[in-house]
C-alpha positions, 0 to 999 in steps of 0.5 A, a space after each residue: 962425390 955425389 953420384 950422377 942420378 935420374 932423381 930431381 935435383 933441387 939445392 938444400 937452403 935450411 935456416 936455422 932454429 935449433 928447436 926447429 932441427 927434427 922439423 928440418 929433418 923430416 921435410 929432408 926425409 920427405 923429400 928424399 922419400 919423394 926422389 929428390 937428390 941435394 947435390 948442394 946444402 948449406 943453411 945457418 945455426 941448426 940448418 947448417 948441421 942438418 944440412 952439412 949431414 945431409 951433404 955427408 951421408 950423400 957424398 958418403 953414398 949413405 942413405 938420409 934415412 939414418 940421419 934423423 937418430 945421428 941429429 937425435 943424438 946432437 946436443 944441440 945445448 953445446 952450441 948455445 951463445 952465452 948470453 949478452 950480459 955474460 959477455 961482459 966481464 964483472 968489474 968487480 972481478 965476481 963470476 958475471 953469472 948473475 950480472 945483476 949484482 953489478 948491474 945495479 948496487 941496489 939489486 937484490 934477485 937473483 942472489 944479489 946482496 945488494 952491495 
């Protein structure tokens, strides 16, 4: 649990943006830097990670210093959507990787036969 402390204590919300994670960091850091405390941090997409490490590294008595090598070190490929189309299952059965050769019979881009 987060130790009662004499530093300010403002509620972490951090929105999401996957480019924007180092970003994120570094104005945690900052603040940090600057004495404040999160006894609370949620956020969305990339912001829910920094935040829910945030809340970890505190409630674990660590310091945030830390945390900008472990959020380096994510993958943060592995948390992509696929995209729309790949959703969609190929009705012809094909992988839907290049949907475009379903999508239109006549579709010659993407490695499409056009048949």
């Amino acid at each position: 649990m987060l130790q009662k402390s004499k530093s300010p204590a403002v509620d972490l919300v951090l929105e999401g943006g996957g480019v924007q994670r180092i970003g994120l960091v570094g104005a945690v850091l900052t603040w940090s830097d600057n004495g404040l405390v999160f006894p609370r941090a949620a956020g969305t997409s990339a912001g829910a990670i920094v935040a829910s490490r945030v809340a970890a590294h505190q409630v674990a008595g660590g310091t945030l210093s830390e945390l900008e090598t472990i959020v380096r070190s994510v993958d943060y490929r592995k948390f992509q959507d696929e995209g729309l189309l790949d959703a969609f299952p190929d009705p012809r059965g094909r992988s839907p990787s290049c949907c475009c050769t379903w999508a239109s019979p006549r579709a010659t881009t993407c490695g499409g036969s056009g048949r």
